[in-house]
N, C-alpha and C positions, 0 to 999 in steps of 0.2 A: 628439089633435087639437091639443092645445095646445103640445105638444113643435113639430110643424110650423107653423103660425104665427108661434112667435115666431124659429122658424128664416128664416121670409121676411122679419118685421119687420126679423131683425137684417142678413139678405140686402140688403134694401133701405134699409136706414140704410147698410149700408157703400157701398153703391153712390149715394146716394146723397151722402156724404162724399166720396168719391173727387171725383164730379161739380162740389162744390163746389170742389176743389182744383184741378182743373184749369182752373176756369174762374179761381179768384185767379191761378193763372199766369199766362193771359193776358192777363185784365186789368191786372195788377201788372207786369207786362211790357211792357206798351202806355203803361200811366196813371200807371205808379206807384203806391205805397200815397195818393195823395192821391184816386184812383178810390173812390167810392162801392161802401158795400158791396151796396146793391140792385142794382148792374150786374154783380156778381159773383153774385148769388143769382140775377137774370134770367137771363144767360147757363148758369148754370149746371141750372137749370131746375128751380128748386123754391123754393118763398117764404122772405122774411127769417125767417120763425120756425124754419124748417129748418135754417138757416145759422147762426142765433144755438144754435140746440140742437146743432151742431157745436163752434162756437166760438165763445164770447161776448164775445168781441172780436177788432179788426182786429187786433191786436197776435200773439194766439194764433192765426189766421188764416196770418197773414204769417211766423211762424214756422217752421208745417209746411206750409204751401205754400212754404215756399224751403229745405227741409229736406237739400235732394240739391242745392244750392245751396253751401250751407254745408260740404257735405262734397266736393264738388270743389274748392272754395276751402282747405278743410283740407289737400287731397291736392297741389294748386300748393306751399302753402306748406312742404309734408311735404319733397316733393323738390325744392324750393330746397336745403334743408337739409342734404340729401343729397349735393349737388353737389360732388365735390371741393375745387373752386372756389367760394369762398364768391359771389365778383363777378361770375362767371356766374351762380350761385344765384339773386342776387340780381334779376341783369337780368330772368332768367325768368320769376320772381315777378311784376315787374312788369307781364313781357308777358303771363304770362298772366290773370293776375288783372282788367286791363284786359281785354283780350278777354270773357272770359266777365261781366264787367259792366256790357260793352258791350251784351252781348244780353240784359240784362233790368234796366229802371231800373227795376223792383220792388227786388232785388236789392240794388243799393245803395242805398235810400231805406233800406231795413231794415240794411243790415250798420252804414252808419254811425247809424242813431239808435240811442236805447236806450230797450228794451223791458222795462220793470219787471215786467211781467203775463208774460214767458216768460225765466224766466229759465237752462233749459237753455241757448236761443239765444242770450244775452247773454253769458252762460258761454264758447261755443263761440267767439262771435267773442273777447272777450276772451284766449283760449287763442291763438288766431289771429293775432292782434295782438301778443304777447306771443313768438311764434316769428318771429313777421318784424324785429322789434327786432332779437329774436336773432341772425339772419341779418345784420340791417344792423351789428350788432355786428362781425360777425366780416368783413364785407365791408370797415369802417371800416381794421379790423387789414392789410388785404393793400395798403392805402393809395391804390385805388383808387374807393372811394367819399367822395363830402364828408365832411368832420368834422362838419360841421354839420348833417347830416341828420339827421333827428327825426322820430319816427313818425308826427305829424302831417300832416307832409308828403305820405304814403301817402294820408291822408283826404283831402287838399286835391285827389290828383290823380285819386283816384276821384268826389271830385264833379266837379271839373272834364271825365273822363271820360265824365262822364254827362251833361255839357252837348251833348255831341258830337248833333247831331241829321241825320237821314238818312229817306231812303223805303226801305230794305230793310234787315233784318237784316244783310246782307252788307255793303251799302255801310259801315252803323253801326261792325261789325267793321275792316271794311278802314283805316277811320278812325282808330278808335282805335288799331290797330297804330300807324300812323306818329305816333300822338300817343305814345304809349308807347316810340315812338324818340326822342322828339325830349326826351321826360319823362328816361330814360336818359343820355343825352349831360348835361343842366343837373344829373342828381348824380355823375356821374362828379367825380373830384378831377382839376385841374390836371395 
């Protein structure tokens, strides 16, 4: 009897984990990490002590609710890398990386802060970060990216990306494509 029991407890803890995570998506999506976390335990339909017994902070939270996040951001920046062309690589990067941070300013509240309490995810973006130098390294070399371009500048244009405000997910996207044009063109070289 006890074999079955704690077979349901742990049935309904994942399940009810999952719930919580999908509700951070939305929320984190909508709100941003500055969303409350009882409107992520509300929505997701089980009280703060549930939530905290998941994940005992917003940090660890925000982590593996953006976890498939992080790994399609790995995978943009994988096959820039990839690209014969470093300066297509590059453009790619951009464009896509905006896009998909277009669709959830959780996303980028989390990729740019730092999160001392998950440090897989900090890891990862750092790794992240550290290939797209690389990329602008080698894009610098073909002479068609600025000299002057500095990884920061990435940061600058993902928060500015995430200023981009709209009534649909689509509109949001469609936005920030041409922002990510127009981002393009000002590091292109002379």
């Amino acid at each position: 009897m006890a074999d079955s029991s704690s077979r349901i407890e742990r049935s309904d803890a994942r399940y009810n984990r999952e719930q919580i995570l999908d509700a951070a998506r939305e929320v984190f999506a909508a709100d941003g990490l500055t969303a409350p976390l009882r409107e992520v335990a509300r929505r997701a339909g089980v009280g703060p002590a549930t939530l905290y017994r998941h994940f005992p902070t917003k940090e660890a939270l925000a982590a593996e609710a953006f976890a498939d996040r992080m790994r399609a951001c790995e995978t943009i920046v994988a096959d820039g890398l990839a690209d014969p062309d470093p300066w297509q690589g590059f453009c790619s990067v951009i464009e896509k990386i905006c896009e998909l941070h277009s669709r959830d300013r959780g996303f980028t509240a989390a990729f740019t802060a730092n999160f001392p309490h998950a440090a897989d995810f900090t890891a990862r973006r750092e790794r992240t970060l550290k290939s797209v130098a690389k990329l602008a390294r080698q894009a610098k070399r073909t002479g068609r990216l600025r000299q002057d371009f500095v990884l920061d500048d990435l940061v600058l244009v993902l928060m500015a990306n995430n200023g981009i405000h709209a009534t649909t997910t689509a509109t949001r996207a469609a936005a920030s494509r041409r922002f990510a044009s127009l981002v393009i063109r000002a590091f292109q070289a002379d």
